[in-house]
N, C-alpha and C positions, 0 to 999 in steps of 0.2 A: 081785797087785793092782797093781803098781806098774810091770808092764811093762802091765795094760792101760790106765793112766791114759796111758802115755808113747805109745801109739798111739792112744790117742782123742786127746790133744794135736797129733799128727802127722797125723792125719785132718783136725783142725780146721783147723790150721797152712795145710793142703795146699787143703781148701778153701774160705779165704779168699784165697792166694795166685789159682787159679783163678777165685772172683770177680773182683777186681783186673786178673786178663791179658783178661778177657774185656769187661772194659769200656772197657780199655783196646784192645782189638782193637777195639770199637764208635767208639770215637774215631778212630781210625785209620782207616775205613771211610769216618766222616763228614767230615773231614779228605782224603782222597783223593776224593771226588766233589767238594766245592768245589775242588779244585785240579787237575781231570779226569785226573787219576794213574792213567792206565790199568794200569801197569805195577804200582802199588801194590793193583789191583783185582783183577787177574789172579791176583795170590797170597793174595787174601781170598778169594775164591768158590770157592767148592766149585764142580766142572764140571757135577755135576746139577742148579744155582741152582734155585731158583721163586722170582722176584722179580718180586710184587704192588704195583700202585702202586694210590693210592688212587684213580685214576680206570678202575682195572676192567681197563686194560691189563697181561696177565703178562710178562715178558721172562726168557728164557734169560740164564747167563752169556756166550754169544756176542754175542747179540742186545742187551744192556744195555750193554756193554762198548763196542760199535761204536757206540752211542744219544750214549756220551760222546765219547769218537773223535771221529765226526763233526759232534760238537753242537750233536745235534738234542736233546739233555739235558742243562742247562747250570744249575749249579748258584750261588747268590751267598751265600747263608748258611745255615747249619744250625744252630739254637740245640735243643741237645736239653736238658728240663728232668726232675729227677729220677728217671734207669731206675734200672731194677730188675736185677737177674739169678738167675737160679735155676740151678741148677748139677746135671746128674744125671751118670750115669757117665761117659759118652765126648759129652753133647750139653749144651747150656745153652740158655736162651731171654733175652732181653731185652724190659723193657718200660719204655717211654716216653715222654711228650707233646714233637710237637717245633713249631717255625717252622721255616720249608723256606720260600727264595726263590729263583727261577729262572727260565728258560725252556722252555719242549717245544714238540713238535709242533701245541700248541693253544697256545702264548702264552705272553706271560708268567705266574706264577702267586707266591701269595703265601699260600702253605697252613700251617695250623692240623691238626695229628695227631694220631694216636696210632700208635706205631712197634711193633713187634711185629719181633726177630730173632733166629733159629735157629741157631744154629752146633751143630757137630760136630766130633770129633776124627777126624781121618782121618789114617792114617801117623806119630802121632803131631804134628801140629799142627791145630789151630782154624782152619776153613773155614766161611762162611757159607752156609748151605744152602737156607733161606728169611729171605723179605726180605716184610712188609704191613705196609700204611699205610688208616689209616679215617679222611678225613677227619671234622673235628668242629669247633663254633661256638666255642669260646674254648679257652684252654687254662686248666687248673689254675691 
């Protein structure tokens, strides 16, 4: 009884640490697009990305990477308020309402979210896999 207490402990233990890295990898994510960290991007993305913006346009990890590069995707703030994470074997999801200010190919913009992110454990580290955004009228 007492060794399975000390592995349901170590279960527990193991995934709260993995919620923690994973929200902390979302920090880091958001933190590298306002500072256009391409080289801090390159090692979050997974190479198969699907990164959904909330105005209908997908971008590849190539494709989004260069968008910052050449900053024609220009990020000024990212205030994310209360995610979530759920954590399953090798994949976790994140959920979010954020403010997002910047510039794109259509302008300035000054957006109201809700964030939706996919990660996966590949090789043993956490890669973002997908990336959607819905805009919406106020935040929480």
């Amino acid at each position: 009884m007492l060794l399975i207490r000390l592995l349901l402990l170590t279960a527990l233990a193991s995934f709260a640490q993995d919620k923690a890295f994973v929200l902390a990898l979302d920090k880091q994510w958001s933190d590298a697009i306002v500072k256009s960290d391409t080289a801090t991007l390159e090692k979050l993305l997974a190479d198969d990305l699907v990164y959904a913006h909330a105005t209908g346009i997908v971008d590849t990890k190539k494709s989004y990477i260069a968008k910052i590069k050449e900053r024609r995707q220009v990020y000024k703030s990212f205030e994310q308020r209360n995610p979530v994470v759920n954590i399953y074997k090798d994949s976790a999801v994140t959920f979010s309402h954020v403010r997002v200010t910047g510039t794109n190919q259509a302008g300035a913009f000054d957006d109201k979210i809700m964030l939706i992110h996919f990660w996966v454990k590949q090789n043993n580290a956490w890669r973002l896999a997908g990336h959607q955004t819905t805009k919406i009228d106020k935040l929480p």
